[in-house]
C-alpha positions in Angstrom: 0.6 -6.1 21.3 0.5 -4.5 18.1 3.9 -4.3 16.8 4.9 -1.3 14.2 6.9 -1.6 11.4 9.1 0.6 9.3 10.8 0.6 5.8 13.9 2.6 5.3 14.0 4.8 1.9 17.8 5.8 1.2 18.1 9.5 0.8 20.3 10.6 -2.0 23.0 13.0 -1.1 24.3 14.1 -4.7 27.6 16.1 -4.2 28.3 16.8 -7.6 26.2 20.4 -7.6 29.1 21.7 -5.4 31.8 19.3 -6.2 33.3 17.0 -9.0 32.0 13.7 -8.5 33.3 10.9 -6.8 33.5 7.4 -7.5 32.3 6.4 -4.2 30.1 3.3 -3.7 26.8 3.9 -3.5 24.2 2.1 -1.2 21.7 -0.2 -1.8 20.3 -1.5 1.2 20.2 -0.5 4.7 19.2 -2.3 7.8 18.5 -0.5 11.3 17.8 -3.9 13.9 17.6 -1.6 16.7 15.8 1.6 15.7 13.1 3.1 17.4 11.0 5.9 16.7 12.2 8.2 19.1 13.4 11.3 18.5 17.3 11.9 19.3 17.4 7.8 19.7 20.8 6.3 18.6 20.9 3.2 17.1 23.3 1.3 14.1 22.9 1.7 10.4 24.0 -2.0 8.8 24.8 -0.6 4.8 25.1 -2.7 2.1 26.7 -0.9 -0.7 26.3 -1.6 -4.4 30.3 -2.4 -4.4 29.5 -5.6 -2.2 30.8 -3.8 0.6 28.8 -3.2 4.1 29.3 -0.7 6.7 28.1 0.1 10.0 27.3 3.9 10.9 26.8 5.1 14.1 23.2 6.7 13.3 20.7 9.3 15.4 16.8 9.2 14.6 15.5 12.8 13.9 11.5 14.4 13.5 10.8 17.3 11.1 8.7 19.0 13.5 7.0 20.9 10.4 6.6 17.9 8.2 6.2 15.1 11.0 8.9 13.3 8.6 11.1 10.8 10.6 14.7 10.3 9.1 17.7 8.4 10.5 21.3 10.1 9.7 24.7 8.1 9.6 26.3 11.1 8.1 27.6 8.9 5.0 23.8 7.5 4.3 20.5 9.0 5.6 17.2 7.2 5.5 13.5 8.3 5.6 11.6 6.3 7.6 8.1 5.0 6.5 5.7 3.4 8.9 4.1 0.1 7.4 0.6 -0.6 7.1 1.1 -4.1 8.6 3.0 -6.7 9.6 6.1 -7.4 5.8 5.4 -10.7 4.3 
């Protein structure tokens, strides 16, 4: 069985055209162990932030239905989602 793979591309949220900004950490690295590419599908956002702190999010996968663009929000971070070619080395 040919199994997929994905890569998760942090969305910026930037704030600061509506609000002063804040010094909040920002994140560098998220891990989603059990997402699938389901739409409406919740699964658990592991965040690494650049502050050496990590967080969990309680996350829900959603599908542009006019792009076909798969993203994953935990309201604090948001992900695209990017299907791999093959299997990550």
């Amino acid at each position: 069985m040919n199994k997929k793979h994905y890569k998760f591309e942090i969305i910026p949220k930037d704030w600061a055209k509506r609000r002063k900004p804040s010094l909040q950490p920002k994140a560098i690295q998220v891990n989603i162990p059990d997402f699938l590419c389901k739409e409406q599908h919740f699964c658990n956002m592991e965040v690494r932030f650049d502050d050496g702190s990590e967080k969990t999010f309680f996350s829900r996968v959603i599908k542009n239905h006019i792009t076909g663009q798969w993203t994953v929000d935990g309201m604090h971070v948001a992900v695209k989602v990017i299907e791999l070619d093959s299997e990550p080395v």
